[in-house]
LOFIFI-888773 format. One record per atom (N, C-alpha, C): residue number from 1; residue in three letters; atom name; x, y negated, z negated. Coordinates in steps of 0.02 Angstrom, whole numbers, plus 50000, padded with zeros to 5 digits. Atoms other than C-alpha are relative to their C-alpha. Example, Ala and Ser with C-alpha at 12.3 -4.5 7.8 and 13.67 -1.06 7.14 Angstrom:
REM LOFIFI-888773
  pos  code  site     c1     c2     c3
    1   ALA     N  50045  50059  50000
    1   ALA    CA  50615  50225  49610
    1   ALA     C  50045  49940  50000
    2   SER     N  49958  50059  50003
    2   SER    CA  50684  50053  49643
    2   SER     C  49961  49945  49963
END
This chain:
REM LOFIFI-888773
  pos  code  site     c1     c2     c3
    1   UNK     N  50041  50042  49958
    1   UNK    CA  50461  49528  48844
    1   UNK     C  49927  50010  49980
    2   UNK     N  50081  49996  50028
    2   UNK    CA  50279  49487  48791
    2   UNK     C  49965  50027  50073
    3   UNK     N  50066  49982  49929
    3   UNK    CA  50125  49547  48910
    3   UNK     C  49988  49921  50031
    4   UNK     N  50003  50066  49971
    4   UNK    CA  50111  49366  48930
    4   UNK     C  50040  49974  50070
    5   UNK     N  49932  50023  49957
    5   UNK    CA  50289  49350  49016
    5   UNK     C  49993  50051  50052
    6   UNK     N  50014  49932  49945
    6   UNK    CA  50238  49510  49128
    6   UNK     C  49935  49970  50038
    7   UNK     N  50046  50006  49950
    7   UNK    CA  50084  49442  49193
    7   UNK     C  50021  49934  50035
    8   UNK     N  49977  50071  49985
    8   UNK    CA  50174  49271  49236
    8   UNK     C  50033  50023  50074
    9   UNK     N  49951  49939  49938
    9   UNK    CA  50277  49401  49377
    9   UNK     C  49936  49982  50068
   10   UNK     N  50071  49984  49926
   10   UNK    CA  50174  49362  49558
   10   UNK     C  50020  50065  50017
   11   UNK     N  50013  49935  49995
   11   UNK    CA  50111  49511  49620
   11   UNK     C  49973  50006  50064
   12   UNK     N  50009  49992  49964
   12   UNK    CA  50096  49587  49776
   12   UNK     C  49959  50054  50028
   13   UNK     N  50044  49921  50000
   13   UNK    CA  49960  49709  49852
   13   UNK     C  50035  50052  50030
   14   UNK     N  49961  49931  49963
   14   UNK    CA  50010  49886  49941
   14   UNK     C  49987  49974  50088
   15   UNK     N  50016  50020  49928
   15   UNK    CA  49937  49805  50099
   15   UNK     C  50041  49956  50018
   16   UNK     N  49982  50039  50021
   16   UNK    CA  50012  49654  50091
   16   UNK     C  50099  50031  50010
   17   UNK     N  49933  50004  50016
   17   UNK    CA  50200  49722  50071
   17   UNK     C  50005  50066  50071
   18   UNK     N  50021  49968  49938
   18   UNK    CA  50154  49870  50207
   18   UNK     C  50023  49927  50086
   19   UNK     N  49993  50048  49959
   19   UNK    CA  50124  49728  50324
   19   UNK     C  50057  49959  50023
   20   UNK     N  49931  50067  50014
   20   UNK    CA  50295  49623  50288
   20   UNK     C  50050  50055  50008
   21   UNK     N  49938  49949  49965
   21   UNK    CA  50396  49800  50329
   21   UNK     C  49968  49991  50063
   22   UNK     N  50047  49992  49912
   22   UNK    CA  50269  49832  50497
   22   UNK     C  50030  49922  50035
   23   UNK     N  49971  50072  49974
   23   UNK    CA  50329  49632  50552
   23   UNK     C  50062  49993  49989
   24   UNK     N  49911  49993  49995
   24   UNK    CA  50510  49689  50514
   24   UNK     C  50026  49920  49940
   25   UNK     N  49973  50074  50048
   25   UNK    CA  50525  49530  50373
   25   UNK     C  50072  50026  49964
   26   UNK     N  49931  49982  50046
   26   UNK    CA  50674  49522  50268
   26   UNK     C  50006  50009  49943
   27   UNK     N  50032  49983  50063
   27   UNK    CA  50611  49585  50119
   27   UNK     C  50043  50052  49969
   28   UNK     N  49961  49942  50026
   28   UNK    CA  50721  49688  49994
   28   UNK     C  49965  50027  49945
   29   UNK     N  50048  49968  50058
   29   UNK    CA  50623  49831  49895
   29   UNK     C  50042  50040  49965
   30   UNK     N  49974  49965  50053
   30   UNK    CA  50668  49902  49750
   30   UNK     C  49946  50044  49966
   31   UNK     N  50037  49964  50009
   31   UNK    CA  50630  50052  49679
   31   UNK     C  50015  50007  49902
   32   UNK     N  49976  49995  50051
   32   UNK    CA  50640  50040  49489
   32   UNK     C  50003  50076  49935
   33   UNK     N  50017  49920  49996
   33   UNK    CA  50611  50225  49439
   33   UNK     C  50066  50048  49991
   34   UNK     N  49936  49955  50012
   34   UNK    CA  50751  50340  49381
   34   UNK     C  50023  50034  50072
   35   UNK     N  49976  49991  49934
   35   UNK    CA  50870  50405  49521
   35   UNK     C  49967  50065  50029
   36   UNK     N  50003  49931  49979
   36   UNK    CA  50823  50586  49517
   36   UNK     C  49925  49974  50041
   37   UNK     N  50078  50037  49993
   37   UNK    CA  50629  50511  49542
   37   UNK     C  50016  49965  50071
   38   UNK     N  49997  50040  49939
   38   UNK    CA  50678  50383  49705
   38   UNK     C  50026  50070  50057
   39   UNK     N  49972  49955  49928
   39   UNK    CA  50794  50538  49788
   39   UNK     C  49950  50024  50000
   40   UNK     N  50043  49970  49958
   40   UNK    CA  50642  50642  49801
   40   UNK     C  49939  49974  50049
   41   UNK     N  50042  50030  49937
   41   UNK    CA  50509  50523  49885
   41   UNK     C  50045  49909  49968
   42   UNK     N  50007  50083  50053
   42   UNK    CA  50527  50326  49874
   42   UNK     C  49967  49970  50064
   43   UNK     N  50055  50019  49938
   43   UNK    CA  50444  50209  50003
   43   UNK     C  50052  49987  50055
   44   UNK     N  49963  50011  49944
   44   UNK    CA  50535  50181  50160
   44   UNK     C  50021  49947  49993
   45   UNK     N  49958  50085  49987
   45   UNK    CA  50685  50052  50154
   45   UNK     C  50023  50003  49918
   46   UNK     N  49988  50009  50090
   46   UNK    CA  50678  50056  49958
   46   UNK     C  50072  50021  50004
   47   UNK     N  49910  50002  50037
   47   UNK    CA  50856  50028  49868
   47   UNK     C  49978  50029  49938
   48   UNK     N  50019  49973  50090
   48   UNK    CA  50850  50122  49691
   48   UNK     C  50060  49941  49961
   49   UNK     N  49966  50019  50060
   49   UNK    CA  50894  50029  49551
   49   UNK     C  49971  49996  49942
   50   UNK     N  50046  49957  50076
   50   UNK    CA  50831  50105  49403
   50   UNK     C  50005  49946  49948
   51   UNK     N  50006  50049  50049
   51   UNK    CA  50781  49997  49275
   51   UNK     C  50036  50022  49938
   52   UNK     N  49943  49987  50041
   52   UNK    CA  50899  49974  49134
   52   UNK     C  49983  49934  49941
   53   UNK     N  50012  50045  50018
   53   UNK    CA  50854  49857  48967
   53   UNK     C  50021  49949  50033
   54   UNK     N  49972  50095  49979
   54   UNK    CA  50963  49720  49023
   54   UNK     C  50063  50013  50054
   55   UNK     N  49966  49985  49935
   55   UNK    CA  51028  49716  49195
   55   UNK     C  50051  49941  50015
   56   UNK     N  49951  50041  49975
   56   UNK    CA  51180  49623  49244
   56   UNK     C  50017  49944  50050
   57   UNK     N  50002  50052  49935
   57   UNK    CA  51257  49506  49376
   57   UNK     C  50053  50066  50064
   58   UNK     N  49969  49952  49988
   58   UNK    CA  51362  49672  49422
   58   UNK     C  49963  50030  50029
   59   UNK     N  50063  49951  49975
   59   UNK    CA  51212  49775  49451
   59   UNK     C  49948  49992  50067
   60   UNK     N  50047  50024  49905
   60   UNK    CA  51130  49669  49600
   60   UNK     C  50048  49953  50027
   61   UNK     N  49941  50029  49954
   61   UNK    CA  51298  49604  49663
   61   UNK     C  49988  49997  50074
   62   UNK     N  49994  50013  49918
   62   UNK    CA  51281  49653  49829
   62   UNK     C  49912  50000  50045
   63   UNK     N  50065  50043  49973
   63   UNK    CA  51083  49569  49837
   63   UNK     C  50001  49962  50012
   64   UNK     N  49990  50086  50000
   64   UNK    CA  51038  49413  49914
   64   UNK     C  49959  49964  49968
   65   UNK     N  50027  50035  50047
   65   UNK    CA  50969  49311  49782
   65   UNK     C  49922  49953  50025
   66   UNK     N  50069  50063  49963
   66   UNK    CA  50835  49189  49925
   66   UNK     C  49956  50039  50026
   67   UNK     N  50057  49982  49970
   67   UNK    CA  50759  49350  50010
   67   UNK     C  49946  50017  49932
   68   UNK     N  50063  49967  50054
   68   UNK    CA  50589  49409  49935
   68   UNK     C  50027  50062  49979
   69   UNK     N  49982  49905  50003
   69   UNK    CA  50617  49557  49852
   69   UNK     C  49933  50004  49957
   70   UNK     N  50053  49991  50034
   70   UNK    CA  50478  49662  49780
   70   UNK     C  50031  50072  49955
   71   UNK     N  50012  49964  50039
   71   UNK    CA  50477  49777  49635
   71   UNK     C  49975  50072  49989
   72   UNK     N  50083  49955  50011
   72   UNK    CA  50384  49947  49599
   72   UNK     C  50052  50055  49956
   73   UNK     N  50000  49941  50017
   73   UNK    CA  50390  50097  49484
   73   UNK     C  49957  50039  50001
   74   UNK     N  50083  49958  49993
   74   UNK    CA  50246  50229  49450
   74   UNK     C  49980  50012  49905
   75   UNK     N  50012  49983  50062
   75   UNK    CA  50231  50197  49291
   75   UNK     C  49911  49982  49970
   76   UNK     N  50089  50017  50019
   76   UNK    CA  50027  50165  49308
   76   UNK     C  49995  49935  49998
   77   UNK     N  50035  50048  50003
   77   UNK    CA  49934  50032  49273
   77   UNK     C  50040  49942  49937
   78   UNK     N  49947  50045  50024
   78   UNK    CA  50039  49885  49218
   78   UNK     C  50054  50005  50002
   79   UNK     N  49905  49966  49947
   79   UNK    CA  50216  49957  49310
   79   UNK     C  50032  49961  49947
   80   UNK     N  49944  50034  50052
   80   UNK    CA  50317  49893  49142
   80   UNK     C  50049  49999  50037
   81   UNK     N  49947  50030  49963
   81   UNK    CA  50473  49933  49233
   81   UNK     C  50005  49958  50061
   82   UNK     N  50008  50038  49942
   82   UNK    CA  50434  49880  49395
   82   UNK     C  50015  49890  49981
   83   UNK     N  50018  50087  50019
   83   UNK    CA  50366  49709  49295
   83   UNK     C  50076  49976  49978
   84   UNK     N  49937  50023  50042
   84   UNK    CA  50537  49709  49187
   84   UNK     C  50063  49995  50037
   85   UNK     N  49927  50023  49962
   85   UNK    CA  50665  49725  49303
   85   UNK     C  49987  49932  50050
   86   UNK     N  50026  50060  49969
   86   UNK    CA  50554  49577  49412
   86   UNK     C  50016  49946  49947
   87   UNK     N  49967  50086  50053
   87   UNK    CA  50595  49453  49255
   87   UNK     C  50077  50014  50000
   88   UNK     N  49937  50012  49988
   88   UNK    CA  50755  49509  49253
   88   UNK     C  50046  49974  50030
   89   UNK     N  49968  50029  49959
   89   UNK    CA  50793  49471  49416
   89   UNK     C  49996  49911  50009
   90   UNK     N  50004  50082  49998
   90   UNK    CA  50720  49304  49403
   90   UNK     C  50059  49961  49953
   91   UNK     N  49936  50020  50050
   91   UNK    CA  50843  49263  49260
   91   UNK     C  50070  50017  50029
   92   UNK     N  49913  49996  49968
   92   UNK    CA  50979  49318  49359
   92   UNK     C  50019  49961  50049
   93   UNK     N  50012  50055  49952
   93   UNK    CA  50943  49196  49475
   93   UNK     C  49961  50005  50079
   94   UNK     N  50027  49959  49943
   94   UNK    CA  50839  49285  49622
   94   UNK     C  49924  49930  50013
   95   UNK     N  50049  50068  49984
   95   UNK    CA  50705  49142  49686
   95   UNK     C  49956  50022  50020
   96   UNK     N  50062  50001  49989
   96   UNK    CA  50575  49225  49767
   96   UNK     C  49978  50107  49970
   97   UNK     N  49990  49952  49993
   97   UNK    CA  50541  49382  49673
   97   UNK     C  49926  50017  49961
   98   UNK     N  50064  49997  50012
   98   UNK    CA  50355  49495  49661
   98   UNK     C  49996  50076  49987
   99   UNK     N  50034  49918  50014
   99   UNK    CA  50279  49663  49589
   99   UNK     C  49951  50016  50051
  100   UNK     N  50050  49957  49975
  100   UNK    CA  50216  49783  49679
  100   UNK     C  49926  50022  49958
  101   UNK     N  50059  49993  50028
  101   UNK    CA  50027  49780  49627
  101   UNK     C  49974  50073  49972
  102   UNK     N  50033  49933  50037
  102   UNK    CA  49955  49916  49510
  102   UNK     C  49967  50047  50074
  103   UNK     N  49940  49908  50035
  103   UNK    CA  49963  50092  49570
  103   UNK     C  50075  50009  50037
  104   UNK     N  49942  50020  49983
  104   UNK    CA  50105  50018  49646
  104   UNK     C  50030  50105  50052
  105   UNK     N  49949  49970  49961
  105   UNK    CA  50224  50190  49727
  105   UNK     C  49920  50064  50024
  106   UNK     N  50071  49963  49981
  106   UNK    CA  50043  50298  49686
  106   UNK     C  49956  49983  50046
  107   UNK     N  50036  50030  49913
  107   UNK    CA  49949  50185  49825
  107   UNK     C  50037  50003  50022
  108   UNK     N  49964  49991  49907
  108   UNK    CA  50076  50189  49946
  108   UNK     C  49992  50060  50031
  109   UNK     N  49987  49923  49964
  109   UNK    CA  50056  50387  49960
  109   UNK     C  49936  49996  50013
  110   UNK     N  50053  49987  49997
  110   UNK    CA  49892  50383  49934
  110   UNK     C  49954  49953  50069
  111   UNK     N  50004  50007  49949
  111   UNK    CA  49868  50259  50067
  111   UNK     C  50023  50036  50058
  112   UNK     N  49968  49967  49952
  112   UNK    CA  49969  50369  50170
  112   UNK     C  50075  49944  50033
  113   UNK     N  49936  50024  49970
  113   UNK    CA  50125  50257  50194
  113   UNK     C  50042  50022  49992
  114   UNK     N  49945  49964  50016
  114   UNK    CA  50280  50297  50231
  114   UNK     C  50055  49997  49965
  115   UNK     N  49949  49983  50066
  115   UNK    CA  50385  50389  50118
  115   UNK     C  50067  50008  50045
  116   UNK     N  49941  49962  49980
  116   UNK    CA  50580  50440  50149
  116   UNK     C  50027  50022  49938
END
């Protein structure tokens, strides 16, 4: 995937996705981040599904394709996985789907939100 096809990904702030758990929305987050990495913190609610080159129709079987879902890893500034498993999902057929905005899992702590 070019940088091109990564910045094409809408993007969501830490405030912004904060807000849409706090109003109870129906938002499904993903944590794209190796497993060992999500069991020790991840953000509250987060599903792990570790990013993988090329993700299946197997692999987000039991997602619903119309809610929002958002994205994140900690991989800094330009969250490659975060971004890459967000095109993926779009190709898999997922309709409304957005990155967690750069420092993406690093602002959520650092805001102080909550972890589990």
């Amino acid at each position: 995937m070019t940088l091109a096809e990564q910045q094409e990904t809408p993007r969501i702030s830490i405030d912004e996705l904060k807000k849409l758990i706090d109003a109870k929305s129906d938002v499904i987050i993903l944590d794209a981040r190796p497993k060992d990495a999500y069991d020790k913190e991840h953000i509250k609610g987060a599903l792990s599904l570790p990013w993988k080159t090329e993700m299946t129709v197997v692999d987000v079987e039991k997602l619903a394709k119309n809610k929002l879902t958002v994205t994140y890893c900690d991989c800094g500034r330009g969250e490659a996985d975060g971004s890459d498993l967000a095109t993926q999902l779009i190709g898999l057929g997922f309709a409304n789907v957005k990155v967690l905005r750069d420092p993406a899992i690093g602002g959520w702590k650092k805001a102080g939100y909550p972890l589990e």
